[in-house]
C-alpha positions as CSV (number, residue, x, y, z in Angstrom):
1,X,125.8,301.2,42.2
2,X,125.8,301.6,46.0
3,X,129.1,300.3,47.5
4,X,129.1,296.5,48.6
5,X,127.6,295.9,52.1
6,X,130.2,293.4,53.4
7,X,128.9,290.0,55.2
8,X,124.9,290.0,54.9
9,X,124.4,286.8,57.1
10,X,125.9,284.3,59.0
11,X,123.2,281.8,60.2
12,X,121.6,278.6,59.3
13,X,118.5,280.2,57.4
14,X,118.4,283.2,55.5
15,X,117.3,284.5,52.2
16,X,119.1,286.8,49.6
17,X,116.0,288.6,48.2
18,X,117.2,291.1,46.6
19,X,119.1,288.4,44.0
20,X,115.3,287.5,42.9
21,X,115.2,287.9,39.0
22,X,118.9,289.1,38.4
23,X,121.0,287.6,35.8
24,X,124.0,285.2,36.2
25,X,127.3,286.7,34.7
26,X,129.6,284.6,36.9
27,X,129.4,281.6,39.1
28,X,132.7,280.4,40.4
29,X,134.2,278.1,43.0
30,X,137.7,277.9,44.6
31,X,139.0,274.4,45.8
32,X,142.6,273.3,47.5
33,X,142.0,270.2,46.1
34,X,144.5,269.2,43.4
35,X,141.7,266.7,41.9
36,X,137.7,267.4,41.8
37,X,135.8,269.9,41.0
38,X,132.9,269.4,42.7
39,X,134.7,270.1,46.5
40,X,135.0,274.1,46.6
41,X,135.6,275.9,49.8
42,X,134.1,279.6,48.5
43,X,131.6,280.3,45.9
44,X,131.5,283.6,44.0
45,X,128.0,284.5,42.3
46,X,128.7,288.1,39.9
47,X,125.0,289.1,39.5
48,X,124.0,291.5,36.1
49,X,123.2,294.5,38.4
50,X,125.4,293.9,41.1
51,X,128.4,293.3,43.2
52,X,130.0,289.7,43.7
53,X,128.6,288.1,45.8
54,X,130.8,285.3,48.2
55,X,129.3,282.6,50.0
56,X,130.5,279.4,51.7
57,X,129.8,276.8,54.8
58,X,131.6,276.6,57.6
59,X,130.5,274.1,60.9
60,X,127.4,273.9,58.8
61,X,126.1,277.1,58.8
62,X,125.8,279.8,55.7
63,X,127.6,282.7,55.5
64,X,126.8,285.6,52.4
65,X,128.6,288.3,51.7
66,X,128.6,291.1,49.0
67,X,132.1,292.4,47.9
68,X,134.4,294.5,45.5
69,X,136.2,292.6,43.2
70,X,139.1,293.3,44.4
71,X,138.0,292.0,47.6
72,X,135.6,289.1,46.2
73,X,139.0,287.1,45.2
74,X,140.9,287.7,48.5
75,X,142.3,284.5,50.1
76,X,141.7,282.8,46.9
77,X,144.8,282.9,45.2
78,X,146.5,279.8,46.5
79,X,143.0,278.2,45.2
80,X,142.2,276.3,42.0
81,X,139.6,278.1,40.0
82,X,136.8,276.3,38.9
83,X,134.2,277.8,36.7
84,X,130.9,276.5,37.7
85,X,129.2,279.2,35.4
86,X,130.2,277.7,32.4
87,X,130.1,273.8,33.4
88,X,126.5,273.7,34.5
89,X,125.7,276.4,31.0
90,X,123.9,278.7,33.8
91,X,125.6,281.8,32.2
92,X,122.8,284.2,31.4
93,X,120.4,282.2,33.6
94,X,117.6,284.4,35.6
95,X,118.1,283.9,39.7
96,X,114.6,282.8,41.1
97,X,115.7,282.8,44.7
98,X,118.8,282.5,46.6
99,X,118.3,280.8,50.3
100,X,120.1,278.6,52.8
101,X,118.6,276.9,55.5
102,X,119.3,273.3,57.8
103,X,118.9,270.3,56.1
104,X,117.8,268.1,58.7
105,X,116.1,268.7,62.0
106,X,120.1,269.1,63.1
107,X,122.1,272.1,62.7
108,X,123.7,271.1,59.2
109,X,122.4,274.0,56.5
110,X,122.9,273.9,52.7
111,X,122.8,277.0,50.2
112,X,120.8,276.8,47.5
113,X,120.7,279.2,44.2
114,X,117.5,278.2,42.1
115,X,118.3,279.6,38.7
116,X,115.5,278.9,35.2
117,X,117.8,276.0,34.9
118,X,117.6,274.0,38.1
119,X,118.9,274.7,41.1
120,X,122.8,274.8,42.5
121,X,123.5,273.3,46.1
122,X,126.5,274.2,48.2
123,X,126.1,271.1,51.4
124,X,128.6,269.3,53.8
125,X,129.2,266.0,52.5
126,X,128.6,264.7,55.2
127,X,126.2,266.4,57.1
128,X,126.4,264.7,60.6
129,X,130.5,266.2,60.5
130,X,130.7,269.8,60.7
131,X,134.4,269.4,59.9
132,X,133.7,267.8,56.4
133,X,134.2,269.8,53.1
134,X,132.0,271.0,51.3
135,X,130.5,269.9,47.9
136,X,128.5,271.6,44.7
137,X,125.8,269.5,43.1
138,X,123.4,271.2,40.3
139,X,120.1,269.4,39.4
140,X,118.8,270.9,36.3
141,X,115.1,271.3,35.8
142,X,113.1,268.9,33.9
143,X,112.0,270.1,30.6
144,X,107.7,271.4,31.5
145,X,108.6,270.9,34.8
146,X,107.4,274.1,36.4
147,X,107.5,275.8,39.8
């Protein structure tokens, strides 16, 4: 495996292709908040065939980044771990695409991960504050819905 590449993007639209049809072994989130899981400031994605990858908002924009593991976890240990893999079941799940981009005509962006399961959104919660948190929401696909 070719060492991790370090920040990939930091912009309101971009797209992780080369996640397209991977596997999910990991998904995780890290939160300061005592209460509520659904409020993480970092996400970590662990791919099948590849590094972790770390991804968050900040002032609305995405940022993506592909890490070590010893790296992956840095600044995370004063964080509560939440385990987003296991609560949505999308352990195992095949990645369809991986993309962020504004949510509005505004400068507010969201990161989405569309799994076979439905689709994971890391947004602002309130998308008219860049200085709000951050929130997780997964919608799972319909069963015979297709895409």
């Amino acid at each position: 495996m070719k060492k991790p590449r370090g920040r990939l993007f930091q912009d309101a639209r971009f797209e992780v292709t080369e996640l397209r049809g991977d596997i999910v072994e990991w998904l995780l989130g890290f939160t300061s908040q005592a209460e509520g899981d659904d409020l993480p400031e970092v996400m970590l994605l662990k791919p099948r065939h590849g590094h972790w990858q770390r991804f968050f908002l900040d002032a609305g924009v995405g940022f993506w980044e592909e890490r070590t593991e010893g790296d992956a976890f840095e600044d995370c240990s004063e964080l509560r771990r939440v385990d987003y893999g296991a609560r949505f079941r999308v352990i195992g799940d095949r990645i369809r695409s991986v993309h962020c981009h504004p949510v509005t005509s505004g400068w507010a962006s969201r990161i989405a991960l569309e799994l076979a399961s439905g689709v994971l959104l890391l947004r602002l919660v309130d998308p008219a504050n860049p200085d709000s948190g951050c929130e997780v929401v997964f919608h799972p696909e319909l069963p015979g819905a297709r895409r």
